[in-house]
Wavefront OBJ file of the C-alpha trace (Angstrom):
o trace
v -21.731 -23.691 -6.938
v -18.510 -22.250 -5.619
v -17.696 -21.761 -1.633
v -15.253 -18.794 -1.054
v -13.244 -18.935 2.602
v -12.264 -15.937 4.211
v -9.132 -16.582 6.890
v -9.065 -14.709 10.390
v -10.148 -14.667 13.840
v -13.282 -14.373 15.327
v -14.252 -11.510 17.508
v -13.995 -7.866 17.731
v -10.529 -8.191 18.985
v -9.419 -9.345 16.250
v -10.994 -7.883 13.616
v -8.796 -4.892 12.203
v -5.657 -7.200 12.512
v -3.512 -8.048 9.269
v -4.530 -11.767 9.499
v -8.046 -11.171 9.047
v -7.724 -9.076 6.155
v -9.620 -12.587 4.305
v -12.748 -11.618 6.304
v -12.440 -8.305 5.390
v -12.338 -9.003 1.740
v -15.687 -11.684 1.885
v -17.104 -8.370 4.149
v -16.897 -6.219 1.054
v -18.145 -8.463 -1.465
v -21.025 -9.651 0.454
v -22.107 -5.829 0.865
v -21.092 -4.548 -2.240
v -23.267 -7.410 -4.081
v -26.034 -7.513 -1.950
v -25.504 -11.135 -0.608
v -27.741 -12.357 2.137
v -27.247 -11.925 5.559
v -24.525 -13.345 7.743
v -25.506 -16.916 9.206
v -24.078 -19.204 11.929
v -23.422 -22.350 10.067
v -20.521 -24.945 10.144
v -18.579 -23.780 12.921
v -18.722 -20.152 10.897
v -20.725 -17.392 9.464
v -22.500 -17.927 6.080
v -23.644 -15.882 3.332
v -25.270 -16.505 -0.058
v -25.726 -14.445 -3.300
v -24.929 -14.904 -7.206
v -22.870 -13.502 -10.013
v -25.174 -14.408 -12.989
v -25.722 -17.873 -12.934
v -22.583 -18.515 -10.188
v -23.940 -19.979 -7.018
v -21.470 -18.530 -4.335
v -21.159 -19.562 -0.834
v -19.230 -17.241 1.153
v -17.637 -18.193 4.500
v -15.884 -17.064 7.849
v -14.885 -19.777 9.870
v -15.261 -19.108 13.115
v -13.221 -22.086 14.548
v -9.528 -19.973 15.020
v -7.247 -19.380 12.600
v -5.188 -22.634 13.597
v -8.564 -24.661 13.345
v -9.930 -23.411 9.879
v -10.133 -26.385 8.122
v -12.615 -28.285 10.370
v -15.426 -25.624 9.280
v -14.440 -25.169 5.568
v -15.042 -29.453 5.580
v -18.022 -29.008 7.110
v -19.489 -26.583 4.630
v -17.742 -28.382 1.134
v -19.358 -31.829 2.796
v -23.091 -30.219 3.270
v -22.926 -28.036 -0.150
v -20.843 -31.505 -1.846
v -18.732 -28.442 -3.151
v -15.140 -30.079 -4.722
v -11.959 -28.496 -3.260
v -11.275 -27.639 -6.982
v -14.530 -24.782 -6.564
v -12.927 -23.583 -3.468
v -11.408 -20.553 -2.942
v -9.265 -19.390 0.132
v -9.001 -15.736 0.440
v -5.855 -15.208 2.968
v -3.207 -13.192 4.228
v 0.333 -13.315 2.292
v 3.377 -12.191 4.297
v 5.995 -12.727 1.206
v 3.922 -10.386 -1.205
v 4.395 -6.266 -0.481
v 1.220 -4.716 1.036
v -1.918 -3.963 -1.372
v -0.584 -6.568 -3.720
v -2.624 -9.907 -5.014
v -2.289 -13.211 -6.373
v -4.324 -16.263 -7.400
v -2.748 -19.413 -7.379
v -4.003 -22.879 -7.396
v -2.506 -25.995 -5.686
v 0.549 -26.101 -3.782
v 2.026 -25.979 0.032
v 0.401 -23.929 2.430
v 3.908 -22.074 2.976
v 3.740 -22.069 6.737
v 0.170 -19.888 6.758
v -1.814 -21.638 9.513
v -5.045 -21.473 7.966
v -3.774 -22.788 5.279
v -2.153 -25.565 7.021
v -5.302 -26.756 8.508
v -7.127 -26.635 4.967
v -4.842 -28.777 3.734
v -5.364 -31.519 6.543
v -8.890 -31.936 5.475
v -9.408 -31.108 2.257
v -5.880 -31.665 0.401
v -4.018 -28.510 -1.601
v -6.197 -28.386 -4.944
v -7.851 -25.397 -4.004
v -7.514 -22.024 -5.197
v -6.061 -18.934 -3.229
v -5.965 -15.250 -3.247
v -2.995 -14.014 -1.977
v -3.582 -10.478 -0.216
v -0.617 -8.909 0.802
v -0.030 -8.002 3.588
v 4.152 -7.373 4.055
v 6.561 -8.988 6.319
v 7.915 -7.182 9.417
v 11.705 -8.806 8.432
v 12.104 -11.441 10.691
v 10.175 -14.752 11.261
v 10.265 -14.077 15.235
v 7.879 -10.735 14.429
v 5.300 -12.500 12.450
v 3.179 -13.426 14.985
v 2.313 -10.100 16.942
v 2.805 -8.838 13.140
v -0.419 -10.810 11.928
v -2.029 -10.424 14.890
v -2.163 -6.198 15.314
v -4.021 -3.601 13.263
v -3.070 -2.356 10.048
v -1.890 0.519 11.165
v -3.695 4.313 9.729
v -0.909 4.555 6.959
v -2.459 1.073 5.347
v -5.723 2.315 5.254
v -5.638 3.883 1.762
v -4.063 1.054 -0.038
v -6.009 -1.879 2.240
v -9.305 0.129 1.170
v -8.433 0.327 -2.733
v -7.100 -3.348 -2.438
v -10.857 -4.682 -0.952
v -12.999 -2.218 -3.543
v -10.656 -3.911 -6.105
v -11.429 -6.961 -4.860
v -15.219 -6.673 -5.234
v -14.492 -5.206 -8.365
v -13.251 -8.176 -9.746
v -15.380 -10.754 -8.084
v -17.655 -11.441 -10.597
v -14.870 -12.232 -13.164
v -13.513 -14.986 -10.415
v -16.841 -16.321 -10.191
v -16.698 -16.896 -14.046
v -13.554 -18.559 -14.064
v -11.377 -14.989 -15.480
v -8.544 -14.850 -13.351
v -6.871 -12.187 -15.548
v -9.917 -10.105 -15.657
v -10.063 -10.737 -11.632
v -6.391 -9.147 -11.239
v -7.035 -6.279 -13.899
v -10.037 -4.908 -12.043
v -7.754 -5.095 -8.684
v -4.930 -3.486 -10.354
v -7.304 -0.345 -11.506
v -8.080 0.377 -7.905
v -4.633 -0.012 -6.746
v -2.274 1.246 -9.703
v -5.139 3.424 -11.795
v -3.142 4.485 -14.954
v -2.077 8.275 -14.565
v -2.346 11.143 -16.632
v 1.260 12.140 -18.117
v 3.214 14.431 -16.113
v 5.692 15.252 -18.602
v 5.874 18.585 -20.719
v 4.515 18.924 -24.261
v 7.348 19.711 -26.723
v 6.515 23.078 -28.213
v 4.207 23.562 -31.145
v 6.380 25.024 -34.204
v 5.628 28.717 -35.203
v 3.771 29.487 -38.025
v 6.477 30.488 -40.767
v 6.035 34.530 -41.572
v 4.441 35.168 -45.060
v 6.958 35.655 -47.435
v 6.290 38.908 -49.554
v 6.760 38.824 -53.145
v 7.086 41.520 -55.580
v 4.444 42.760 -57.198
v 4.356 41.041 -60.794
v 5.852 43.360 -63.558
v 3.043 44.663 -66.597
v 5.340 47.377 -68.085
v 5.997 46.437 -72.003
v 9.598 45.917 -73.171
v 9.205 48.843 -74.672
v 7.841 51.174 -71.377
v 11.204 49.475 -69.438
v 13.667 50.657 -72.044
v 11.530 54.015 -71.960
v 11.670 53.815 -67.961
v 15.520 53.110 -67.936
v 16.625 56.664 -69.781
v 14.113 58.911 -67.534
v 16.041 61.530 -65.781
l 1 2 3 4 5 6 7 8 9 10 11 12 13 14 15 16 17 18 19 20 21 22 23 24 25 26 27 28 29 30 31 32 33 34 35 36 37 38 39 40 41 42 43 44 45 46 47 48 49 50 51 52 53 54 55 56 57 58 59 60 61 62 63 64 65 66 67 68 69 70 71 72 73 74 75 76 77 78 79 80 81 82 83 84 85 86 87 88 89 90 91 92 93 94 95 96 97 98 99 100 101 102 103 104 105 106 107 108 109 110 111 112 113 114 115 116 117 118 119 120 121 122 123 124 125 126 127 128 129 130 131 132 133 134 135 136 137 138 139 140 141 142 143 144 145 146 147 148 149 150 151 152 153 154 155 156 157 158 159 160 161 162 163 164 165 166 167 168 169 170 171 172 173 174 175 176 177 178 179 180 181 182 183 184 185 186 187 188 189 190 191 192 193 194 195 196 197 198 199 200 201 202 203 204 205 206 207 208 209 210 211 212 213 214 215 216 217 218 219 220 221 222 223 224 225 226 227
């Protein structure tokens, strides 16, 4: 059994803001995979479905950002789910919009959420990084996080979460790489090649050759004195 944490705020005010992009990404797996319905549970929403024989717990806290880690304790202590089969999905200012990583273990980097995970559960849990950009100086980040993504990051955000679901069933198994690659496919497909073909050589022209001699030594010596 694994329990996947999605970071934001609750309420429809804050629901199309950068900081609860986590939500939106447990949003698209949960209807993409057709987990159960959304539950109050553990000072959050709760949702249940499978990837093969992967148990997966999925939820929202609903506690504030600031506050997370009260309900993700609540939810590892029912389910006795190890921070080691946790995973945090969460915003990440220092990674350029639409791009992803997993990591495992480590500080909390300042991310509030984070901060609080850490308080009751310790750092051995695993993250997905969703990037979300950084407005260029630390005094922005807060009305940063806490605005829309504005209509220009709706292309990318909506590749990143399809990727996302995608690849979930590889995280549940334990494939990172495979995770990333089916994320990547959404958001960098390959492309066809733009460039020009170089031109196709033209057929060489038939060479013509002389029709083969049949005259006789003698007929050419005759040939040769005709007037």
């Amino acid at each position: 059994m694994q329990l996947w944490v999605g970071l934001g705020n609750p309420g429809a005010k804050y629901a199309a803001n950068r900081h609860n992009i986590g939500f939106m990404a447990l949003d698209r797996i949960a209807a993409d995979h057709g987990f159960g319905p959304w539950r109050k549970a553990f000072q959050g929403l709760v949702s249940e479905g499978r990837f093969g024989s992967a148990r997966i717990i999925l939820l929202k806290p609903e506690t504030f950002m600031n506050l997370s880690g009260q309900s993700v304790r609540a939810a590892a202590d029912f389910y006795k789910i190890p921070p080691e089969a946790i995973t945090v999905f969460h915003d990440e200012l220092d990674l350029a919009p639409g791009k992803i990583r997993l990591k495992s273990g480590g500080g909390h980097a300042g991310h509030n959420g984070l901060r609080s995970i850490h308080q009751h559960l310790g750092e051995t849990y695993a993250r997905v990084r969703l990037g979300i950009g950084h407005p260029g100086h630390k005094d922005r980040v807060a009305p940063y996080v806490l605005s829309d993504f504005a209509k220009a990051d709706q292309n990318w955000l909506d590749d990143l979460l399809r990727g996302i679901s995608d690849g979930a069933a590889a995280l549940a198994a334990g494939d990172g790489p495979r995770f990333l690659n089916a994320v990547s496919l959404r958001t960098a497909p390959p492309r066809t090649s733009t460039g020009t073909k170089p031109p196709e050589p033209k057929p060489a022209a038939p060479t013509q050759t002389a029709p083969e001699d049949t005259r006789t030594p003698l007929q050419k010596l005759a040939d040769r004195f005709k007037p």
